[in-house]
N, C-alpha and C positions, 0 to 999 in steps of 0.2 A: 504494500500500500504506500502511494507515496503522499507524505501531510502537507499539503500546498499552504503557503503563508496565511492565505486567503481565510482559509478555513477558520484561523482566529476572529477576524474580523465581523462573522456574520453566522453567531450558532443559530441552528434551529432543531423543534426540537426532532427531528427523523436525520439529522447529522450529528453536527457537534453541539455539544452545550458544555459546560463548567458548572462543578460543584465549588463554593467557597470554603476552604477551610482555614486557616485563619486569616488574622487582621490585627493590625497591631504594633505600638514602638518597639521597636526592638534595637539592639546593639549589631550592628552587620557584621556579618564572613567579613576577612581581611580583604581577600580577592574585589569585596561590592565597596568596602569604605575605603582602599584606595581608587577606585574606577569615579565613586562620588565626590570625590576629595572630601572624606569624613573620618580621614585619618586619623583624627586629632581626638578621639571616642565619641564623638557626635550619634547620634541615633538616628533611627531613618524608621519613616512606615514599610511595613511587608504586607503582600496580599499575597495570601497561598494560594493556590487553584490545584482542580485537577481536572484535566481535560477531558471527556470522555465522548466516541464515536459509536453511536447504536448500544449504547451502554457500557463497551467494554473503555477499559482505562488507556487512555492514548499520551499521554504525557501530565509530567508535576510539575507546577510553574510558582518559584519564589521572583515576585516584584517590588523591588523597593525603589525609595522617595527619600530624598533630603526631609527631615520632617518640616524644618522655614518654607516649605512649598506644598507638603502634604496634609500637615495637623488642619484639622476643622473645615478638610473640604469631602467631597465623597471617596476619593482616594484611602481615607483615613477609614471612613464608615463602614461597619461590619453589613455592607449587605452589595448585589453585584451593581454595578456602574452602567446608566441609558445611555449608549453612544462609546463608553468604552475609556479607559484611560486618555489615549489621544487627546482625545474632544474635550477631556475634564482639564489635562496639563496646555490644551489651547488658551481654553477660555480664562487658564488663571493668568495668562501670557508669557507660554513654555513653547510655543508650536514644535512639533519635532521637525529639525531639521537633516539627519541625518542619522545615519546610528550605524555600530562596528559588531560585528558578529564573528566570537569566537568560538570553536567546536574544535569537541573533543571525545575519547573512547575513552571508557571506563570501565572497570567490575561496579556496580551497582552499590549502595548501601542497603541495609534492613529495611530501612523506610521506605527506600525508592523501589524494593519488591516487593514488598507488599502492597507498597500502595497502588503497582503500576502491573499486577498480580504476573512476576515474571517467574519463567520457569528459569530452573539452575543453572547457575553460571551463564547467563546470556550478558552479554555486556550492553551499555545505555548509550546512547547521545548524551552529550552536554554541552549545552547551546549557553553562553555567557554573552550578553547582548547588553550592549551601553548604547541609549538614546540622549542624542543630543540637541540643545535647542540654538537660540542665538546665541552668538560668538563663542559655540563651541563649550558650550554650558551644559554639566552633563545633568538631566533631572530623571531618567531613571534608569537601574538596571533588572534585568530580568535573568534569570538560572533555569531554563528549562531545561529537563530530563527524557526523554525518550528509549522507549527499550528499542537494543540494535537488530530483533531480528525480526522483525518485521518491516518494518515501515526506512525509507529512503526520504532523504532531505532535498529539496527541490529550490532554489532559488532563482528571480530572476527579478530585474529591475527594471521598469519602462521608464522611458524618456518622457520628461514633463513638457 
């Protein structure tokens, strides 16, 4: 199967939809608080998800937020987002203007087997995604998860 970008952008429910599982300040992965520059022990909001196609578990998605851009907006709020992070980090005036994507092969954790119900020893994707807005202002990163044996990564970028 291959997870077209797209697919995030527009669940419904006979495809993709997202279960929310947490929300919340949290202290980031070194990896997310230097990509945020929140090195300095800053906190940031996380939104967990898990993706899932016709039911079954298609990827686990951690997203965090500088909290000076996230606290007391729907970013922040334990319930799912109309229109989507984008549209919420627009209107606070984040527009995305770019963003880096790095992947990678792993053996799995506990958590990401279970939760992504993989059978033994199958290795994941690990998509590390830093979005950026003006002047290169990073306002969020994302850590998706993917089991490797199934599913193929597909990207492509059109001309605006």
């Amino acid at each position: 199967m291959v997870v077209e970008a797209s697919a995030y952008k527009s669940p419904n429910p006979r495809g993709y939809s997202y279960e929310l599982l947490q929300v919340g300040e949290v202290q980031p992965p070194n990896d997310v608080a230097t990509a945020l520059g929140t090195e300095d022990g800053g906190r940031v909001v996380v939104r967990q998800r898990l993706l899932v196609h016709d039911g079954d578990p298609v990827e686990l998605s951690w997203s965090y937020y500088p909290v000076h851009i996230a606290a007391g907006t729907p970013l922040a709020a334990r319930k799912k987002i109309r229109g989507g992070a984008p549209e919420v980090l627009a209107d606070l005036g984040f527009p995305e203007r770019h963003f880096e994507d790095r992947i990678s092969v792993r053996q799995p954790t506990t958590e990401e087997v279970e939760g992504l119900d993989l059978p033994p020893d199958v290795p994941v994707f690990r998509q590390f995604r830093t979005v950026y807005s003006n002047s290169r202002q990073p306002v969020e990163v994302s850590v998706l998860i993917k089991g490797g044996h199934l599913y193929e990564l597909s990207y492509r970028q059109l001309a605006e």
